[in-house]
Backbone as numpy.savetxt, mean C-alpha at the origin, in Angstrom:
# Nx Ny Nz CAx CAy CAz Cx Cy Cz
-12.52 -25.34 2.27 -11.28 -24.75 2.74 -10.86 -23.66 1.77
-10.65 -21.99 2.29 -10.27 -21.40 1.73 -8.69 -20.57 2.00
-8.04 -20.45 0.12 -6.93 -20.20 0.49 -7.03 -18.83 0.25
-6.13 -18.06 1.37 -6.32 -16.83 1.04 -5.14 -16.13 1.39
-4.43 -14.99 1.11 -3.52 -14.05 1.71 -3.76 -13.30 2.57
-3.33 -12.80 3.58 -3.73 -11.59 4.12 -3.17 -10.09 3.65
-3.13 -9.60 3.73 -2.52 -7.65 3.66 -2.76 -6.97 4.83
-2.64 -5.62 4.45 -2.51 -4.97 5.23 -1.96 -3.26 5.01
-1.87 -2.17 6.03 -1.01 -1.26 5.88 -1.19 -0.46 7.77
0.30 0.32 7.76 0.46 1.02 9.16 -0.14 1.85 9.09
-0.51 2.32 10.35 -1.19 3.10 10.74 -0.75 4.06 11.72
-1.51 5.13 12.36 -0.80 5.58 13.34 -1.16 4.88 15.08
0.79 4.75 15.28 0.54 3.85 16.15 -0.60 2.65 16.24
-0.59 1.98 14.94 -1.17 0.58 14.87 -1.16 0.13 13.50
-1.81 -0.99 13.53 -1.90 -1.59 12.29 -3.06 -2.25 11.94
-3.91 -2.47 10.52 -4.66 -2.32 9.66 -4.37 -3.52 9.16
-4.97 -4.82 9.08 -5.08 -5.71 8.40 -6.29 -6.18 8.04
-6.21 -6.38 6.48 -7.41 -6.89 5.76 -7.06 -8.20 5.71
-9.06 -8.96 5.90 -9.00 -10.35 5.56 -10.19 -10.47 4.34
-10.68 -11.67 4.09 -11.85 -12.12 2.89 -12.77 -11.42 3.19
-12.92 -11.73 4.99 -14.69 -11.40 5.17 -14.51 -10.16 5.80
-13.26 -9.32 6.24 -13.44 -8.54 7.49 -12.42 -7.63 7.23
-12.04 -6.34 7.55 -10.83 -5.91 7.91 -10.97 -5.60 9.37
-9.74 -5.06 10.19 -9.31 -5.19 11.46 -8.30 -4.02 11.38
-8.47 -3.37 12.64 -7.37 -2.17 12.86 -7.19 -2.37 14.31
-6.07 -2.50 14.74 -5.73 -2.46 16.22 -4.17 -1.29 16.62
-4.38 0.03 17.47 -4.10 0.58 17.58 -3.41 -0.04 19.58
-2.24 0.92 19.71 -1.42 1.06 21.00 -1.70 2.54 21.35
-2.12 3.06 22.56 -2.08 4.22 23.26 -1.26 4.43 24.32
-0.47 4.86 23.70 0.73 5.07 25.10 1.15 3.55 25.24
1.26 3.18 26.60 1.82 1.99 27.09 0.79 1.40 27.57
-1.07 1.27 27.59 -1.58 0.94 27.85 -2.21 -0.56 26.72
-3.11 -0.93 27.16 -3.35 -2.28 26.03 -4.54 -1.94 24.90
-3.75 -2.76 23.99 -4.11 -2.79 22.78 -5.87 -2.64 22.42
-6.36 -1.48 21.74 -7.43 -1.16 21.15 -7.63 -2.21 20.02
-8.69 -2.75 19.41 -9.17 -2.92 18.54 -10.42 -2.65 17.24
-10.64 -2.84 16.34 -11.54 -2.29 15.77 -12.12 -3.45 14.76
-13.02 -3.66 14.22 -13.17 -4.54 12.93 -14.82 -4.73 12.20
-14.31 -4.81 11.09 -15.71 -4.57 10.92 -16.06 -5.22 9.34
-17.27 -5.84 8.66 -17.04 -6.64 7.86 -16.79 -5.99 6.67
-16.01 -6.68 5.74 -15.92 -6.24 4.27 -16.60 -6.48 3.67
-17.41 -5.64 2.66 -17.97 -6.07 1.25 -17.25 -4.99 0.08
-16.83 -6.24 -0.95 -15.64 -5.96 -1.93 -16.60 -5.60 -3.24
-16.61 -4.83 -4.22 -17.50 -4.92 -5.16 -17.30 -5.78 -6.29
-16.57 -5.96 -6.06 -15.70 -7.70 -7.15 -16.08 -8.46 -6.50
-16.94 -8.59 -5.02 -17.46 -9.96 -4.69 -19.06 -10.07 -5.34
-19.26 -8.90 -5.77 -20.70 -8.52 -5.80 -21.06 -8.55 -7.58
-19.85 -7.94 -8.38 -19.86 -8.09 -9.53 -18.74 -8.90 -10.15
-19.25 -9.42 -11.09 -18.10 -10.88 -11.17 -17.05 -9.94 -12.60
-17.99 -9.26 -12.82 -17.02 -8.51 -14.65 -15.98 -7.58 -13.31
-15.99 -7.26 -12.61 -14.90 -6.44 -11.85 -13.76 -7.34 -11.17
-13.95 -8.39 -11.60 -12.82 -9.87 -11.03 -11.77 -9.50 -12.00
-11.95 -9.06 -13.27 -11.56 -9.58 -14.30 -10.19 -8.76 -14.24
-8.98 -8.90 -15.44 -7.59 -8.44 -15.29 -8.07 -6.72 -15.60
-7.21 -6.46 -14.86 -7.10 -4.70 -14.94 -8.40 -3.69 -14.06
-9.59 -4.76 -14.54 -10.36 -3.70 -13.67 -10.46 -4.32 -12.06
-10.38 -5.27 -11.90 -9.84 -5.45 -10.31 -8.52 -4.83 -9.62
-8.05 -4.24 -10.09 -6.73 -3.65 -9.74 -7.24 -2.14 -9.34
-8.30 -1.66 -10.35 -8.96 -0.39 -10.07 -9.57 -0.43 -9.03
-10.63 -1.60 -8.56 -11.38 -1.84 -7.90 -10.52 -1.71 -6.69
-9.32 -2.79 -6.55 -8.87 -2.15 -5.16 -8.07 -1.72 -5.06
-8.01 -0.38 -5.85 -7.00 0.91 -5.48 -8.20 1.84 -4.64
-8.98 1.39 -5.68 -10.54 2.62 -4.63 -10.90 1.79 -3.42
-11.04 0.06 -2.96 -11.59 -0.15 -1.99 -10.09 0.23 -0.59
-8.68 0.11 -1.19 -7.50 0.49 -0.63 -7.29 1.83 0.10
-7.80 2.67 -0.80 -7.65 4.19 -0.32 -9.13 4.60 0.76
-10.06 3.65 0.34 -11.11 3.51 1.32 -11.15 3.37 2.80
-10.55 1.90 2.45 -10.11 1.23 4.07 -9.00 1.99 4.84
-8.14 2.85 3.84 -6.76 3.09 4.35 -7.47 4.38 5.47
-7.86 5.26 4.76 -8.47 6.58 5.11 -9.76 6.75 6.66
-10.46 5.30 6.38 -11.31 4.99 7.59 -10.17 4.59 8.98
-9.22 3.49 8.33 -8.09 3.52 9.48 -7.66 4.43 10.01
-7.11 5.33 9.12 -6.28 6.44 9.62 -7.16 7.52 10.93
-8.05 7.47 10.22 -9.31 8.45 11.24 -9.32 7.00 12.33
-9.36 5.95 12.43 -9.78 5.27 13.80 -8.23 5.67 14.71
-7.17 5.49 14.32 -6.02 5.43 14.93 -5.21 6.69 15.00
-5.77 7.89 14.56 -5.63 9.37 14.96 -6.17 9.31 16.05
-7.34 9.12 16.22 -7.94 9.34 17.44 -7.77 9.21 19.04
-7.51 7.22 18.62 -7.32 6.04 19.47 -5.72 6.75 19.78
-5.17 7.23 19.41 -3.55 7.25 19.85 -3.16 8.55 20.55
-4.17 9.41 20.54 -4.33 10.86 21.17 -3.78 10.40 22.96
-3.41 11.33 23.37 -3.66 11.06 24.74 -5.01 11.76 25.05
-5.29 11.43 26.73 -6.08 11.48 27.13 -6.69 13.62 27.51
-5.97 14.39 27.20 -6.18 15.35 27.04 -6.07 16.34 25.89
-6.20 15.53 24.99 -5.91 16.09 23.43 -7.39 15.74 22.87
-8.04 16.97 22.06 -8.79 16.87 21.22 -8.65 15.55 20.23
-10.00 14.88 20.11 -9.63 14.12 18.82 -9.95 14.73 17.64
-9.49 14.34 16.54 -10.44 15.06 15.45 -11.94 14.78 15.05
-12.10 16.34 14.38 -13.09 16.00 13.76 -13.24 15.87 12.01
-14.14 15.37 11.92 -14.50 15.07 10.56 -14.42 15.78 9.05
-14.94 17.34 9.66 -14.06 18.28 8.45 -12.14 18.43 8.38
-11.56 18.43 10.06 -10.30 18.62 9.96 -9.22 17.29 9.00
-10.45 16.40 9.61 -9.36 14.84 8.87 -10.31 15.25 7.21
-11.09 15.51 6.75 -11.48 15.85 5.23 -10.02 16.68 4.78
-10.00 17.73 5.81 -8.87 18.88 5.26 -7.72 18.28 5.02
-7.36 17.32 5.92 -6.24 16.96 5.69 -5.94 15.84 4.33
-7.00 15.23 4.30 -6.54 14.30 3.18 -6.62 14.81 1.93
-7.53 15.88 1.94 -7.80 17.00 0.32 -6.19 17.63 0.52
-5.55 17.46 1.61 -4.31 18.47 1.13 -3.13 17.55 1.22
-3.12 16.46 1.33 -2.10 14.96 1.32 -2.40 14.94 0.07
-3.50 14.92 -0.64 -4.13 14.74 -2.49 -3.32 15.56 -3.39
-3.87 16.90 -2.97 -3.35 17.87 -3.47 -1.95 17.97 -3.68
-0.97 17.68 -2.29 0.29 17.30 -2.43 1.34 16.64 -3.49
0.36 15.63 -3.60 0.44 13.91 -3.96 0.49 14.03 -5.85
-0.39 15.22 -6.02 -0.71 15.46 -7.37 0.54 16.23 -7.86
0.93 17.18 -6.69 1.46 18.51 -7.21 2.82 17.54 -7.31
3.43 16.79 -6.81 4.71 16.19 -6.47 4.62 15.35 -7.50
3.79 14.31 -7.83 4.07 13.45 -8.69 3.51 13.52 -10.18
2.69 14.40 -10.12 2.22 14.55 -11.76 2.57 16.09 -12.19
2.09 17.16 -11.48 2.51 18.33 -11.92 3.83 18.28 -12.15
4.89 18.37 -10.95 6.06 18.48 -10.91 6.73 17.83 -12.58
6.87 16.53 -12.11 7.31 15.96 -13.33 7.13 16.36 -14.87
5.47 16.87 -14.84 5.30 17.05 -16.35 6.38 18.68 -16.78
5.84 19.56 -15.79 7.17 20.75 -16.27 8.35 20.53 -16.55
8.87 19.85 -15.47 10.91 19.09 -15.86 10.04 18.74 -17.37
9.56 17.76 -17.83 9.43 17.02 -19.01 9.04 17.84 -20.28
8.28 18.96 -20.22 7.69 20.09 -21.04 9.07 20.72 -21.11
9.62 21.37 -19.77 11.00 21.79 -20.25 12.23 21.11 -21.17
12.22 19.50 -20.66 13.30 18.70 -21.25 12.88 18.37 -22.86
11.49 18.49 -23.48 11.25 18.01 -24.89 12.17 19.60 -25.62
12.63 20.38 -25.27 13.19 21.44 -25.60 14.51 21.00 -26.16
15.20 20.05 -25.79 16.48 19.43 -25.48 16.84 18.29 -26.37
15.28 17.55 -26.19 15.48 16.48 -26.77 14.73 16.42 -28.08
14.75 16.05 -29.04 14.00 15.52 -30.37 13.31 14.00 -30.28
14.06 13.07 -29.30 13.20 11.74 -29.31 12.32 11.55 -28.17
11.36 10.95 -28.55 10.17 10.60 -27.64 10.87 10.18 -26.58
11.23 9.01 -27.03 12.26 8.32 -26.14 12.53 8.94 -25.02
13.24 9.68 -25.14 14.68 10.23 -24.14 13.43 11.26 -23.48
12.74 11.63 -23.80 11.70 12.89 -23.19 11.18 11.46 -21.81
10.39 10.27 -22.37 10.01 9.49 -21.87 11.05 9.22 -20.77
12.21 8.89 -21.37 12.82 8.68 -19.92 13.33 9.26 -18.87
13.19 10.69 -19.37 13.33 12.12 -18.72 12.70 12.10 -17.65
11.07 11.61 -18.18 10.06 11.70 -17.29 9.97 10.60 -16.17
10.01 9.13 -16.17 10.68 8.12 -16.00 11.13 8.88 -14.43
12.50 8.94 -15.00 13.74 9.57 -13.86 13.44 10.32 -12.79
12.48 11.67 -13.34 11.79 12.60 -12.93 10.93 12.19 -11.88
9.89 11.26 -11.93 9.40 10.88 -10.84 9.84 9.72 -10.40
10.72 9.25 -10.34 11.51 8.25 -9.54 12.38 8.88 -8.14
13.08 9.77 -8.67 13.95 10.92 -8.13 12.60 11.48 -7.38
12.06 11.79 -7.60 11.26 12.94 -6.76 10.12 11.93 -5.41
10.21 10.29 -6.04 9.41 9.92 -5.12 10.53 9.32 -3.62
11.33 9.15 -4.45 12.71 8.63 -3.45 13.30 10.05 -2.91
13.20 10.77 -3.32 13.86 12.25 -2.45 12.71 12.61 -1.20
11.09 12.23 -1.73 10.29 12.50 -0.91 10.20 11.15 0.50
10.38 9.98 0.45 10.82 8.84 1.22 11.51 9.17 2.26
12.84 9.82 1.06 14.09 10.09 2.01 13.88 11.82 3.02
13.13 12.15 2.78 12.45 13.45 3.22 11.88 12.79 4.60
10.84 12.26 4.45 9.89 12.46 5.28 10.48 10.93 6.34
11.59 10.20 5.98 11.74 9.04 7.17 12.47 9.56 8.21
13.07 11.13 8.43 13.31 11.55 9.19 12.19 11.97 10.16
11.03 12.02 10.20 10.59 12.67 11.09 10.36 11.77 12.03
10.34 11.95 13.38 10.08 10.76 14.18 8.70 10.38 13.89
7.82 10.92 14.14 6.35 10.11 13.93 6.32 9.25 12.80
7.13 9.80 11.53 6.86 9.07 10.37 7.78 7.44 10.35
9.28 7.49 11.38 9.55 6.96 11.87 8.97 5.57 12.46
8.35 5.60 13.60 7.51 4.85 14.14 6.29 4.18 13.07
5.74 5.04 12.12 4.79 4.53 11.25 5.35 3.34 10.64
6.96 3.52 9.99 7.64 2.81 9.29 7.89 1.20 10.35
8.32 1.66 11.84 8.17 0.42 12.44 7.11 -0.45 12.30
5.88 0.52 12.72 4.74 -0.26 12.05 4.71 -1.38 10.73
4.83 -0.48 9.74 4.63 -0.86 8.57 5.94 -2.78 8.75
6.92 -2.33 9.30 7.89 -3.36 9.31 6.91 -4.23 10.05
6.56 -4.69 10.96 5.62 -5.06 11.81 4.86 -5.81 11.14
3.89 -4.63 10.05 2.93 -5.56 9.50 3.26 -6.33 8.59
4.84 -6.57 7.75 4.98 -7.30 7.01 6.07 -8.57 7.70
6.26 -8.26 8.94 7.05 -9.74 9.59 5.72 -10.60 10.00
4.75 -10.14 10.35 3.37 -10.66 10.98 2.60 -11.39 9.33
2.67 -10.89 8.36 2.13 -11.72 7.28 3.17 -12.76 6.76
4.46 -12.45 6.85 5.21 -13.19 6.30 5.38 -14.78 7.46
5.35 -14.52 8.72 5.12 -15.37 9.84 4.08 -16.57 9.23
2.86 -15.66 9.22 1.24 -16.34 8.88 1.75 -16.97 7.48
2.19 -16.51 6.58 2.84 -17.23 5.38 3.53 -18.13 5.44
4.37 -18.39 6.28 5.41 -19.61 6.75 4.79 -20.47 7.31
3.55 -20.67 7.79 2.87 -21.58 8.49 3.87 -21.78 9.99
3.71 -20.54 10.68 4.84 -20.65 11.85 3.68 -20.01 13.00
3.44 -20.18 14.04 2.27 -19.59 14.74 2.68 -18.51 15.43
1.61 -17.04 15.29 1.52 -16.33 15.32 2.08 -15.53 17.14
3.25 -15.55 17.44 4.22 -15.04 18.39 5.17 -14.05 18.06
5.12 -13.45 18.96 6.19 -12.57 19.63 7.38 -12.52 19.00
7.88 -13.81 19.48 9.18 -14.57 18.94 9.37 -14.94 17.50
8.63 -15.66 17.14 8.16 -15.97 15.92 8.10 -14.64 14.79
7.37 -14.05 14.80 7.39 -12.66 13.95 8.77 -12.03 14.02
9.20 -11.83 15.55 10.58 -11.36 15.32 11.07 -11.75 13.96
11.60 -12.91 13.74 13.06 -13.44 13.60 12.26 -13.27 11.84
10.88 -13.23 11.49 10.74 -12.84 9.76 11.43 -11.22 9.31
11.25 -11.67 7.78 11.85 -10.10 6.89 10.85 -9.26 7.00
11.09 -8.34 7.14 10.40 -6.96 7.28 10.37 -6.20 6.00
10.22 -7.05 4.75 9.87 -6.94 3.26 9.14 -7.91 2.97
8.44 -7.53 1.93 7.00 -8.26 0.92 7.24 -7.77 -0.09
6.52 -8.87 -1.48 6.47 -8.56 -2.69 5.25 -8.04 -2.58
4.32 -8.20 -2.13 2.84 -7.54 -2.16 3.37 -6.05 -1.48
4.04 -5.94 -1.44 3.77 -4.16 0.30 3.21 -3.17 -1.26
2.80 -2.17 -0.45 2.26 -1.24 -1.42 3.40 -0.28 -2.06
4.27 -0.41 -1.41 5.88 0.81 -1.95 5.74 0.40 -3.10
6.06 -1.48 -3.20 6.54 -1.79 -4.80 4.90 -1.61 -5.84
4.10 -1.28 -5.30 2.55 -1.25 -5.81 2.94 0.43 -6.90
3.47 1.17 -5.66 3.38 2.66 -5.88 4.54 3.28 -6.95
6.05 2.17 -6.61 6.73 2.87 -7.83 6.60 1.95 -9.11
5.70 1.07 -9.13 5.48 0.56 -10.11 4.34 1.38 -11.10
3.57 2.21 -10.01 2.57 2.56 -11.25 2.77 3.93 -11.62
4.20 4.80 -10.49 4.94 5.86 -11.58 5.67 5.51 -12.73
5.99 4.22 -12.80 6.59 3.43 -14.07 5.81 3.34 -15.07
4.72 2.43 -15.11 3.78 2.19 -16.05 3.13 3.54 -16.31
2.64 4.81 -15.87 2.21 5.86 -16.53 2.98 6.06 -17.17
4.78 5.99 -17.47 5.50 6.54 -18.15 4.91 5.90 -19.57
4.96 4.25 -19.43 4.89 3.67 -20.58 3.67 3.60 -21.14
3.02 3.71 -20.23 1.20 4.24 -20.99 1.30 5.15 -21.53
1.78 6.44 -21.08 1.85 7.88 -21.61 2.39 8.07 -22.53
3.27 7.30 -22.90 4.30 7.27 -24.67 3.37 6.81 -25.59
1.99 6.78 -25.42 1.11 6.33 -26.34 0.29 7.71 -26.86
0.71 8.57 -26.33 0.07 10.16 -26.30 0.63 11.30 -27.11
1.78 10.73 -27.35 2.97 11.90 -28.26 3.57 12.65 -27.32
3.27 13.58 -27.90 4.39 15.34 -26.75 3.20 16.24 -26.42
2.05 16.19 -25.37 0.98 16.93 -25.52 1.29 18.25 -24.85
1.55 19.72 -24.55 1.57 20.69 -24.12 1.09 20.50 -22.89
1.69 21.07 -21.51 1.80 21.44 -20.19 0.46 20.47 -19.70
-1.48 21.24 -19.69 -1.94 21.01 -19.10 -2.25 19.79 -20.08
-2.41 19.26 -20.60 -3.33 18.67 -21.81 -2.43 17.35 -20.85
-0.54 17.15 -20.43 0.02 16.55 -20.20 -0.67 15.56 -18.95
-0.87 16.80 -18.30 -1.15 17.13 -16.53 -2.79 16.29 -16.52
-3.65 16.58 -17.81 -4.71 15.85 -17.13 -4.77 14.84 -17.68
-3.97 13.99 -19.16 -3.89 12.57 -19.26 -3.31 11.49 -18.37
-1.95 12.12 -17.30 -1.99 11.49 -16.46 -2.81 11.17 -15.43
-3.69 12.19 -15.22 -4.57 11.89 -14.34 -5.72 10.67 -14.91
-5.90 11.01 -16.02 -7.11 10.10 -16.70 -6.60 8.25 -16.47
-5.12 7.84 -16.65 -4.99 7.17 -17.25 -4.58 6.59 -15.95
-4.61 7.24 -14.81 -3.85 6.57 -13.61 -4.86 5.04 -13.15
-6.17 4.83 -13.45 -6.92 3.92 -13.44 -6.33 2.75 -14.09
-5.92 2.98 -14.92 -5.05 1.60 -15.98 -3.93 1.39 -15.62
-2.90 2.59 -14.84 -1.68 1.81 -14.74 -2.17 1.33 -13.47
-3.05 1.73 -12.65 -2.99 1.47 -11.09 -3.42 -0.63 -11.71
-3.91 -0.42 -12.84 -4.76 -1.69 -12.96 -3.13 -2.72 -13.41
-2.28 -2.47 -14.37 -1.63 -3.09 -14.70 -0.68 -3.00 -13.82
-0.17 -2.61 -12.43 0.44 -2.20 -11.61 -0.11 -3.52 -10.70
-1.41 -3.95 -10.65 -1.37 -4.34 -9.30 -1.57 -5.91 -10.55
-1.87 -6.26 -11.56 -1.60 -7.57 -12.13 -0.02 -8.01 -11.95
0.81 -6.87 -12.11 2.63 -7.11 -12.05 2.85 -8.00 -10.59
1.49 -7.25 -9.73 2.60 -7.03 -8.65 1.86 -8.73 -8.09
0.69 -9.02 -8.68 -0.09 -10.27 -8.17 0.78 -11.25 -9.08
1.74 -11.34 -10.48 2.55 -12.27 -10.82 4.19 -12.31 -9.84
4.41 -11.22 -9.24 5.80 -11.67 -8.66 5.32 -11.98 -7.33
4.01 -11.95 -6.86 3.80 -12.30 -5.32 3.18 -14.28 -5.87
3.26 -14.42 -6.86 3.29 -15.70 -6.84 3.73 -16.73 -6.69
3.96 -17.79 -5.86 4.78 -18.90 -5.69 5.73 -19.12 -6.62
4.86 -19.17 -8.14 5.81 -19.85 -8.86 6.27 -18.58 -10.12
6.23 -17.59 -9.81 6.30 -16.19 -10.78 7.92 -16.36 -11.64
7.42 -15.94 -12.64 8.18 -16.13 -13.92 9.39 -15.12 -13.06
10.50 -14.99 -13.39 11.89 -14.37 -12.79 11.89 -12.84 -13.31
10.76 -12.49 -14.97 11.25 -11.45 -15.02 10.13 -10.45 -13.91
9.18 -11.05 -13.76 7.87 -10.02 -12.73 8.91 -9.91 -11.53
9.65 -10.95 -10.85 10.25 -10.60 -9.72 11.35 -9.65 -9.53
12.15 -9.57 -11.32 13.10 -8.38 -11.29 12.00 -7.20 -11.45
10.50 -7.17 -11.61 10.43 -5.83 -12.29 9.99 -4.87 -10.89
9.50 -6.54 -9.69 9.56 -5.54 -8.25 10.67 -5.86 -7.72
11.82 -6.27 -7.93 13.06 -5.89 -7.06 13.30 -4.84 -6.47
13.14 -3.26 -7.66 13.22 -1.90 -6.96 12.21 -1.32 -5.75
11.01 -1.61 -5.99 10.51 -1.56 -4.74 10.27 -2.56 -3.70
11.35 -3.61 -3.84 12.14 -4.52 -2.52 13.03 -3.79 -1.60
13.81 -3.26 -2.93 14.67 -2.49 -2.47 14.28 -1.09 -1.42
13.67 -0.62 -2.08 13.03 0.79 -1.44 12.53 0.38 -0.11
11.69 -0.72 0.05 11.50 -1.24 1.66 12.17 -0.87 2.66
13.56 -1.02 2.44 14.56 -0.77 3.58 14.35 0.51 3.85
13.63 1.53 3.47 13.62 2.91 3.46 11.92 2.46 4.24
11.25 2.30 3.62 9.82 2.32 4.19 9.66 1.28 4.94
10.53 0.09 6.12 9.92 -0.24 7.02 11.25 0.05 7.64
10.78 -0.49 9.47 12.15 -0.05 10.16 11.69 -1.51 11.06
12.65 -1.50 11.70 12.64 -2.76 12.31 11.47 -2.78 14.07
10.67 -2.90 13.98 9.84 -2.53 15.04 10.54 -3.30 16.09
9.65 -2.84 17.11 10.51 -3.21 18.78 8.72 -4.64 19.13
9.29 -5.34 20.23 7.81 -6.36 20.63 6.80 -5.63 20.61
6.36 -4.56 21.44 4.97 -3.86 21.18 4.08 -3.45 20.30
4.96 -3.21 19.08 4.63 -3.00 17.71 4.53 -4.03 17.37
5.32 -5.47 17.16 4.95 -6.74 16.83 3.51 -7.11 17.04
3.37 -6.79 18.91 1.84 -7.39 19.41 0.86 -6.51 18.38
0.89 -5.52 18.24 -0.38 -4.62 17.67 -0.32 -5.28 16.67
0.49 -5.51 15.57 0.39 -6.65 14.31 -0.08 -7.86 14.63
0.07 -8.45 15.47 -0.51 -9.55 15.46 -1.74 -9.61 16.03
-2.14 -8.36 16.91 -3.65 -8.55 17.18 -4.24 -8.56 16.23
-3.82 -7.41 15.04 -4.65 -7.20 13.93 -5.12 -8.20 13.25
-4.26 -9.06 12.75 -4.19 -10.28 11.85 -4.68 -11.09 12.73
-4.78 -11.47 13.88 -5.31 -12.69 14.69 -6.76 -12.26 14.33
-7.25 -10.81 14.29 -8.93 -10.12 14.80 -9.42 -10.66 13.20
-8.65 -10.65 11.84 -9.51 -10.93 10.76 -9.54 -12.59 11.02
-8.77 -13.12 11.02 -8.26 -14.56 10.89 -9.61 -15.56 11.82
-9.92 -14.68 12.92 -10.97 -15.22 13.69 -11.98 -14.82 13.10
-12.56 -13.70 12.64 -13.73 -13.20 11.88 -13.84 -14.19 10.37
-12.46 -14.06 9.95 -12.94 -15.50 8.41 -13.48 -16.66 8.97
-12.71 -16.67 9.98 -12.75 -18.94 10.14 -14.36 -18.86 10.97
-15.29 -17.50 11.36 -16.50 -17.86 11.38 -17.65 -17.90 10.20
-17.04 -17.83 9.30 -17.59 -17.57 7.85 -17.51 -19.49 7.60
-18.92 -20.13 7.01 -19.41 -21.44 7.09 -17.90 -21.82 6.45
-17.27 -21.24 4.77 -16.51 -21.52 3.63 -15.22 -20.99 4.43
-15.04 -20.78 5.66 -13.43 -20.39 6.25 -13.55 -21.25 7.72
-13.81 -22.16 8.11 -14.00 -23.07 9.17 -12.64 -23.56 9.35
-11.95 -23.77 8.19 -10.61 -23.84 8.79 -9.73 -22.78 7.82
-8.80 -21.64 8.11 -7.94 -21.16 7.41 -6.83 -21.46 7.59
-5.79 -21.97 6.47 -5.18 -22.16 6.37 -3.67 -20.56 5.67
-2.37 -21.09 6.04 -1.84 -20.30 5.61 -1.04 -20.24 3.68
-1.54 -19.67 2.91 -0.71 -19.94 1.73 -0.07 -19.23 1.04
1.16 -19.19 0.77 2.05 -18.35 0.00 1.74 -18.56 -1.10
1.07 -18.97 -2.08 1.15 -18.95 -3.21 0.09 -17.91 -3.56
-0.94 -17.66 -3.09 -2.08 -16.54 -3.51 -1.69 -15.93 -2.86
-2.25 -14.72 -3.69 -2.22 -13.63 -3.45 -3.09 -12.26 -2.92
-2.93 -11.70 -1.98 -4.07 -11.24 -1.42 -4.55 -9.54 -2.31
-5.39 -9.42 -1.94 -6.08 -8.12 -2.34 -5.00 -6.76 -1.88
-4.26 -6.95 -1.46 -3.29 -5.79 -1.02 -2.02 -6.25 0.16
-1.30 -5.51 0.12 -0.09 -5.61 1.42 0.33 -4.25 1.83
């Protein structure tokens, strides 16, 4: 008998849930019925046992995360097209994610380090530069949240995303997997990836105070170097407050991205529920044919590879 968590992340118009043996993407087109997709996982921490270990498993699935996320996204661009719309192709979805990257860099590491190159002007203590920086991308990731939950499409994603965390939290309660049932759960997780993401603009701060005051680019590419370690100590934080019995201070240190939830999910309507629950039903059946998953059970106390 194996205990396991599930995860997950939204998609367009659908949802993306990972299991042990499998992940699963099930997409809505229009008002017609539910698409599915699934296909088996192999984790490289199942394959190498030194990649289990604290910090470098956290690396491991930030790269197998952005993997799975990116193959979804291309299944459920497609699947959600109507029926007279080009789907994409393969260089256009390349283009697009080299320029979501590019974005992603310019907003959260460039940006910040100039405010911070400008603010050591001001300040004389490490300190206060540090928390300059701190602020700097906190502000800029919550201005960008609050940016982009206006758009309707991004909108609906967010229902999603609510979706996929009433549908794990359901499966967590040991409550069976309905309509009804999912309704009436929170549409927040300590696992979701928000609190994953402003946790590891946090920890670069405090990694990076190990560097001194380095000049503009020298700034610009230690964050980049070092984002492997916080992503690593980022996702150990986030595997002690998703624990049953987690010490009180891991659960204050994701409170803020509890908080931020209310911004990144929205309360989905039944149809969005069903696409969550196909998802999670499609791994849940793919484990329990695995000899060591014959029966799965639901457990809150572990913690899964992502949310």
């Amino acid at each position: 008998m194996s205990r396991f968590s599930y995860g997950g992340q939204a998609v367009i118009e659908g949802v993306m849930m990972r299991g042990k043996h499998c992940w699963a993407v099930a997409v809505r087109k229009g008002d017609r019925e539910v698409t599915t997709k699934h296909e088996p996982l192999s984790s490289l921490k199942r394959r190498f046992a030194i990649l289990r270990r604290p910090l470098l498993r956290g690396i491991v699935s930030l790269f197998e995360t952005l993997v799975l996320g990116m193959q979804s996204l291309s299944y459920s661009a497609n699947e959600s097209l109507n029926d007279n719309e080009e789907p994409f192709t393969p260089p256009q979805f390349v283009v697009t994610v080299v320029a979501a990257l590019l974005l992603t860099i310019g907003l959260f590491v460039i940006l910040p380090a100039a405010v911070t190159v400008a603010a050591e002007r001001l300040f004389a203590s490490r300190l206060s530069v540090n928390i300059v920086e701190g602020a700097v991308r906190a502000g800029v990731f919550l201005l960008y949240v609050l940016a982009i939950s206006g758009v309707q499409d991004i909108q609906r994603v967010f229902q999603y995303h609510g979706a996929e965390h009433k549908t794990i939290n359901c499966w967590e309660a040991g409550e069976p997997l309905t309509v009804e049932n999912v309704r009436r759960c929170s549409r927040v997780h300590l696992r979701c990836g928000t609190n994953f993401l402003l946790i590891v603009l946090i920890m670069g701060v405090l990694v990076f105070s190990f560097f001194g005051r380095p000049p503009f680019l020298e700034r610009v590419v230690i964050h980049l170097l070092i984002l492997p370690i916080t992503a690593g100590l980022a996702y150990e934080l986030i595997r002690q407050a998703g624990a049953g019995q987690s010490h009180f201070l891991f659960r204050w240190l994701a409170a803020p991205g509890m908080a931020l939830q209310q911004l990144t999910t929205r309360e989905p309507d039944d149809q969005q529920i069903g696409v969550a629950i196909a998802a999670l039903n499609t791994v849940i059946k793919e484990d329990a044919l695995h000899s060591e998953e014959r029966k799965v059970i639901p457990f809150p106390q572990a913690v899964s590879e992502e949310s």
